[in-house]
C-alpha positions as a printed Julia matrix, in Angstrom:
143×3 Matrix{Float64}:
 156.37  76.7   -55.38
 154.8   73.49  -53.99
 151.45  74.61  -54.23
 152.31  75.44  -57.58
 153.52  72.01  -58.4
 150.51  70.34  -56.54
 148.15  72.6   -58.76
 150.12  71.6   -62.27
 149.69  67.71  -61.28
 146.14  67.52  -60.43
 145.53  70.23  -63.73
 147.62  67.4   -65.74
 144.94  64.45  -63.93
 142.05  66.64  -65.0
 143.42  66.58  -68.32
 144.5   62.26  -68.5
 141.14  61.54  -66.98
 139.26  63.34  -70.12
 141.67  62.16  -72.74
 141.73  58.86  -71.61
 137.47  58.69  -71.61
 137.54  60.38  -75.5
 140.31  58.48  -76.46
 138.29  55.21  -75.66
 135.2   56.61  -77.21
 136.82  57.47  -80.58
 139.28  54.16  -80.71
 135.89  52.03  -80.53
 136.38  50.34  -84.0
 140.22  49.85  -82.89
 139.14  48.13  -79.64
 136.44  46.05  -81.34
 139.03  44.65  -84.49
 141.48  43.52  -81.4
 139.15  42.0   -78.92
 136.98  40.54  -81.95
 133.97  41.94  -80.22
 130.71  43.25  -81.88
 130.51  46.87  -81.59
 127.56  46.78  -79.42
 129.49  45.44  -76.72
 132.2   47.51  -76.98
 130.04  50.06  -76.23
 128.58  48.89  -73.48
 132.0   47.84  -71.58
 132.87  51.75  -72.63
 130.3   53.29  -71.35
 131.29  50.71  -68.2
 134.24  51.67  -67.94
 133.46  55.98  -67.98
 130.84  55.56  -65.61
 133.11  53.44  -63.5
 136.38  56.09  -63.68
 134.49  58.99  -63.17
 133.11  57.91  -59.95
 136.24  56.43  -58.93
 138.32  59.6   -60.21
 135.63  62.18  -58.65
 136.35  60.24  -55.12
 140.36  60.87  -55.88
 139.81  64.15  -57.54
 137.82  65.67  -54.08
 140.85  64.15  -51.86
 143.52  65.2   -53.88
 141.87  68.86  -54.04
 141.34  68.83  -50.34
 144.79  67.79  -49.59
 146.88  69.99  -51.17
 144.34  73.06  -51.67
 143.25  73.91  -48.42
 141.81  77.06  -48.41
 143.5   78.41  -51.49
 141.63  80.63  -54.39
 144.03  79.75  -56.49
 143.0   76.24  -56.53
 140.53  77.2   -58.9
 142.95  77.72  -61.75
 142.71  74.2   -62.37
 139.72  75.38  -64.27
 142.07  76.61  -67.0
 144.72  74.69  -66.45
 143.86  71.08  -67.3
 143.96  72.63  -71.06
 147.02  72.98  -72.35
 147.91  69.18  -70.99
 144.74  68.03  -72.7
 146.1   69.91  -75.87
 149.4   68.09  -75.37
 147.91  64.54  -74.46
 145.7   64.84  -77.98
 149.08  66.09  -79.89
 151.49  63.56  -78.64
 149.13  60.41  -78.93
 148.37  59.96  -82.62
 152.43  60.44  -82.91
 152.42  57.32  -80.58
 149.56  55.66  -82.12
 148.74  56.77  -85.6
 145.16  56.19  -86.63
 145.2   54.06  -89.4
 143.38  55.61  -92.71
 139.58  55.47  -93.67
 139.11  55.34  -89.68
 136.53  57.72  -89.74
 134.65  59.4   -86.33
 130.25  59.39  -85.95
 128.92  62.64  -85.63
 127.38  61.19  -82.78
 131.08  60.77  -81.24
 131.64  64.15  -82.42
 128.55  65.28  -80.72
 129.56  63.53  -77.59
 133.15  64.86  -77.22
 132.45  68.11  -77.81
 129.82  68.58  -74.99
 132.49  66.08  -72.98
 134.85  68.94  -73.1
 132.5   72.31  -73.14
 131.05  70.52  -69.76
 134.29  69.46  -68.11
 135.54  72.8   -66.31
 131.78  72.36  -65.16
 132.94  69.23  -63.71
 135.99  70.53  -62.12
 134.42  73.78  -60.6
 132.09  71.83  -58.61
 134.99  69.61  -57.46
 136.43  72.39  -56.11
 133.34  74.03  -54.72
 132.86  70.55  -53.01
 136.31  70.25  -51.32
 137.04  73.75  -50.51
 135.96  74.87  -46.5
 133.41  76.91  -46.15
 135.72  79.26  -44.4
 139.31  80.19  -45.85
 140.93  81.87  -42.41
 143.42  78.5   -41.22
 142.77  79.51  -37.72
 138.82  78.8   -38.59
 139.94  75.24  -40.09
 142.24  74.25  -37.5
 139.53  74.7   -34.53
């Protein structure tokens, strides 16, 4: 049941880590009317900030995997997983935040998100790949 747990949380982190990086991608004309920024620079301290979190979530993502997945095949259901909380981060948010009308998204955004998401359990495979043993017998790993 703990494993289970442990597999649910990091599947809901897969999940924030996404939503959080498309959420700041579409919200760009938000960001830019409160900071009074140009648009150009908002998408540069974006694109700062993505880079940034998904080398710094990567790093947590590989320990958190490593910790509480030793060995386990079914660590790899966090490849289907992480969906139904991304589902339920993109429903719940616009009932938080509404998007205010005539806010429309680039087909570039569009273009960007979609391939974000298509590539993701990409992502997350070769987390798991990465801190998974080469060997799944404990007494192997203990020695």
């Amino acid at each position: 049941m703990k494993f289970f747990i442990k597999l649910n949380n990091i599947s809901a982190l897969y999940a924030l880590a996404l939503f959080i990086a498309i959420e700041l991608i579409i919200n760009v004309s938000h960001i830019s009317m409160l900071t009074g920024w140009e648009w150009d620079n908002v998408y540069i301290v974006i694109a700062g900030i993505n880079v940034i979190g998904l080398l710094l979530l990567t790093i947590l993502f590989i320990y958190l995997t490593k910790k509480w997945t030793i060995g386990r095949k079914y660590s790899y259901l966090s490849l289907l997983l992480w969906v139904p909380y991304f589902i339920l981060f993109f429903s719940f948010f616009p009932v938080v935040f509404p998007i205010n009308e005539g806010v429309t998204l680039f087909p570039r955004f569009s273009l960007l998100i979609y391939g974000s998401v298509i590539l993701y359990p990409v992502y997350i495979l070769f987390i798991n790949i990465y801190a998974s043993p080469l060997s799944t017998d404990y007494e192997e790993i203990r020695h």
